[in-house]
C-alpha positions as semicolon CSV with decimal commas, in nm:
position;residue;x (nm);y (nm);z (nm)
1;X;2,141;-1,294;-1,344
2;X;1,979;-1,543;-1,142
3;X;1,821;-1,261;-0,906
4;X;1,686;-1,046;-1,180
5;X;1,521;-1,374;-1,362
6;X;1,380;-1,451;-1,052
7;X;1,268;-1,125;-0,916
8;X;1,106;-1,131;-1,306
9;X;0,922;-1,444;-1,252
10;X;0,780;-1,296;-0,915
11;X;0,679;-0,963;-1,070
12;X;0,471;-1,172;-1,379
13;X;0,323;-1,382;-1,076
14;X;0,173;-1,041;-0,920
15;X;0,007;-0,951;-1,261
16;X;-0,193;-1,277;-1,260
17;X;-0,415;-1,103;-0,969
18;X;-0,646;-1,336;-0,815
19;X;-0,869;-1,066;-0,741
20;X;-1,105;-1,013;-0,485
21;X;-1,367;-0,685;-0,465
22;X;-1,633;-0,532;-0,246
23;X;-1,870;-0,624;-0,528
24;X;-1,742;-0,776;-0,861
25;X;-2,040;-0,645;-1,069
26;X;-1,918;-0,289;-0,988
27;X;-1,813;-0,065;-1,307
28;X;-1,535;0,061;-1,107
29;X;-1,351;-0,244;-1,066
30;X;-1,225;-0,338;-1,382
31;X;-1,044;0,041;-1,484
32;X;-0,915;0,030;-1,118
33;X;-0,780;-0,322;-1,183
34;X;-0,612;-0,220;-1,549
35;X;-0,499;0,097;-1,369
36;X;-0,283;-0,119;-1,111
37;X;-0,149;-0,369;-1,308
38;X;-0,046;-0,096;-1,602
39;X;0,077;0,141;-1,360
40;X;0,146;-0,012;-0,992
41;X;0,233;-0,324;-1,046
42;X;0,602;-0,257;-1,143
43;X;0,720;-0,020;-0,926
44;X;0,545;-0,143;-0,560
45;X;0,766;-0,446;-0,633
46;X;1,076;-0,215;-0,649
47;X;1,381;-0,356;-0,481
48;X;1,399;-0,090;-0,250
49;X;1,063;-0,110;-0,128
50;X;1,096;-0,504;-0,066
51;X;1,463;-0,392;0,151
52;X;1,240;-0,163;0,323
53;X;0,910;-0,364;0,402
54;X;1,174;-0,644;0,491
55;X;1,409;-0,463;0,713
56;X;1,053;-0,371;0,949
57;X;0,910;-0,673;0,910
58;X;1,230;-0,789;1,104
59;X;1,218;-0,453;1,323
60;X;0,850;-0,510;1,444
61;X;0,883;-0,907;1,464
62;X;0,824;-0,928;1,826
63;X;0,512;-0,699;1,830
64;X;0,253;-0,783;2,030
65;X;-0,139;-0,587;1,997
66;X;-0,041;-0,372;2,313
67;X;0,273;-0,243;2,086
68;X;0,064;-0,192;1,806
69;X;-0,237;-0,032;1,977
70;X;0,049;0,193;2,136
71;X;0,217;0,321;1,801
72;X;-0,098;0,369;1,670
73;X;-0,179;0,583;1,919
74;X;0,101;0,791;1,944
75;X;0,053;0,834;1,537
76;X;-0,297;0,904;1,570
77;X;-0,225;1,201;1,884
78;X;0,085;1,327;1,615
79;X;-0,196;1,387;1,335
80;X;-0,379;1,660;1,556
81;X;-0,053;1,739;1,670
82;X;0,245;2,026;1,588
83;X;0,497;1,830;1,691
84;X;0,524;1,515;1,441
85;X;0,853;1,351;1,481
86;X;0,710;0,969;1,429
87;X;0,500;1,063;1,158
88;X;0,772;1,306;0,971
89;X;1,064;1,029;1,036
90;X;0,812;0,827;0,823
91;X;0,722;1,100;0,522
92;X;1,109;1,166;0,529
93;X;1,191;0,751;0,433
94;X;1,307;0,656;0,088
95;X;0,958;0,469;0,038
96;X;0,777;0,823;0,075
97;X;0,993;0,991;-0,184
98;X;0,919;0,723;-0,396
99;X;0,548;0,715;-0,322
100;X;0,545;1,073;-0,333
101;X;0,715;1,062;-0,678
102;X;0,501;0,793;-0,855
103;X;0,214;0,994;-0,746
104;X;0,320;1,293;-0,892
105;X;0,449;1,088;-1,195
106;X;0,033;0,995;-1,214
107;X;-0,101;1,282;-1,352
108;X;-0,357;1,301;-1,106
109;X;-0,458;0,918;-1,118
110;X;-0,290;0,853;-0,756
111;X;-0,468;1,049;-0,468
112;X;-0,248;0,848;-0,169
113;X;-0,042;0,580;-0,195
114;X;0,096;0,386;0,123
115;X;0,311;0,065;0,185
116;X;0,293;-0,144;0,468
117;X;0,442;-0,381;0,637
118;X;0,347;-0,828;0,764
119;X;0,170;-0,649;1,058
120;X;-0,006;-0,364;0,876
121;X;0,238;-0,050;1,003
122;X;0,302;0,206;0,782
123;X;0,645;0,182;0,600
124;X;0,616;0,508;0,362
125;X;0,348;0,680;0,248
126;X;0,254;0,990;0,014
127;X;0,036;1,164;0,274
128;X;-0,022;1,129;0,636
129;X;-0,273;0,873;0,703
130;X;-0,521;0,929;0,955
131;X;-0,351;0,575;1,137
132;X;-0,034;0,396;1,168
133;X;-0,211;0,076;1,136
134;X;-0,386;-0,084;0,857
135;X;-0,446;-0,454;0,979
136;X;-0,730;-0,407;1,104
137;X;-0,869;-0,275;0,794
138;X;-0,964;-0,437;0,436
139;X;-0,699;-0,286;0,323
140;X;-0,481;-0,515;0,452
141;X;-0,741;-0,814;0,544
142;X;-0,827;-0,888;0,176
143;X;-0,450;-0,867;0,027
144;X;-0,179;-0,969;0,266
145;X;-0,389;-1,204;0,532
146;X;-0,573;-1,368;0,166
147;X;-0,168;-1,421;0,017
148;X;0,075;-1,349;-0,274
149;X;-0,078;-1,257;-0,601
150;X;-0,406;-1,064;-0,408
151;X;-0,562;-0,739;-0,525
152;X;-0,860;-0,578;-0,352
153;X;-1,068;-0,296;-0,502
154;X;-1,311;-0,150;-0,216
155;X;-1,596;0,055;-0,286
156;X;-1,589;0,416;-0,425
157;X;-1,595;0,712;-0,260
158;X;-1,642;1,073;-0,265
159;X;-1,293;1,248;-0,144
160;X;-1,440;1,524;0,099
161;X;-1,169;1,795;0,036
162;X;-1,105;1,745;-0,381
163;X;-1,501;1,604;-0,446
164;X;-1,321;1,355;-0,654
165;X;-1,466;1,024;-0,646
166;X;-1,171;0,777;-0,582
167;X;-1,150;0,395;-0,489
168;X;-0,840;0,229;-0,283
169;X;-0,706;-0,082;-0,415
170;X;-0,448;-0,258;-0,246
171;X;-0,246;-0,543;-0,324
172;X;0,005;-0,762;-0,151
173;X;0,374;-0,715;-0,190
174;X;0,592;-1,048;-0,242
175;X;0,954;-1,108;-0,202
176;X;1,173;-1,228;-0,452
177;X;1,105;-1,575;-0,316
178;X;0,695;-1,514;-0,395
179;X;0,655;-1,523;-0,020
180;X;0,392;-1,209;0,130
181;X;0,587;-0,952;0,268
182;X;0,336;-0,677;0,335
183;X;0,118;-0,438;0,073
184;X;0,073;-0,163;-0,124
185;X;-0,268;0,091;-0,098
186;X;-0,343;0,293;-0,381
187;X;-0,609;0,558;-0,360
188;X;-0,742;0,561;-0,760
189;X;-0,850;0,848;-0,834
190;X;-1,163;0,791;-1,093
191;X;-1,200;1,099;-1,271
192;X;-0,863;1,067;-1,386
193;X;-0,862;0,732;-1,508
């Protein structure tokens, strides 16, 4: 009982966003923000995602940049690539059937949606991503490196293959202790919202 009051108490935490946007006077930024915390909020803080982000957090601990350039090279080569076994080892995880699930559950809202880890890897993902490594990115820069309770909205844009105009807010993903663990990416998609 403890757990469950306590993983509560962590998931209220993560709705009080202290947010932080490209622009704050954007008309974008408050549906995106209502979209996450209605919809995202609940299920990026799922126990099995935290086991997950946790359990490569502990994996990758001993990273240095030169390991990191290195995956994300070999992911990058695998995208123009037949043979995929990095990136299909990740779209086969348990967090990509449940990414790929809550974006199907969206009705369209949820273009992409990727989790990653204290360094900025990929843990699962919807879609292939055109990189394995999101910490050099705002992505990750304005949610997990900024702390718990962080939500980014960056700027809109025009999704080349659909025309749709989306927006990507991210967020950082806490622990049952309240402690960063990694984040959460959502592309919004606007004309669904």
């Amino acid at each position: 009982m403890r757990h469950l009051l306590t993983t509560a108490m962590v998931i209220a935490a993560t709705y009080a966003f202290i947010p932080v946007t490209a622009n704050a006077e954007e008309a974008h930024v408050a549906p995106v923000t209502a979209f996450m915390k209605e919809k995202v909020v609940s299920w990026a803080q799922d126990p099995m995602i935290i086991k997950a982000i946790k359990a490569q957090n502990a994996e990758h601990a001993n990273l240095n940049d030169a390991d990191i350039d290195a995956l994300d090279k070999k992911w990058r080569a695998e995208v123009q690539a037949n043979d995929q076994p990095m990136i299909k080892g990740v779209l086969a995880n348990d967090v990509s059937t449940f990414l790929k699930a809550k974006q199907a559950e969206s009705n369209g809202a949820i273009a992409e949606v990727f989790v990653v880890d204290n360094k900025g890897l990929n843990v699962g993902q919807s879609d292939i991503t055109s990189d394995y490594w999101q910490g050099d990115e705002a992505k990750f820069k304005k949610t997990f490196n900024v702390g718990p309770n962080t939500l980014f909205v960056d700027e809109v844009e025009k999704d080349e293959s659909t025309q749709a105009l989306q927006s990507q807010a991210s967020m950082t993903i806490v622990d049952e202790t309240g402690k960063a663990i990694g984040a959460v990416t959502v592309g919004v998609n606007l004309d669904a919202l």
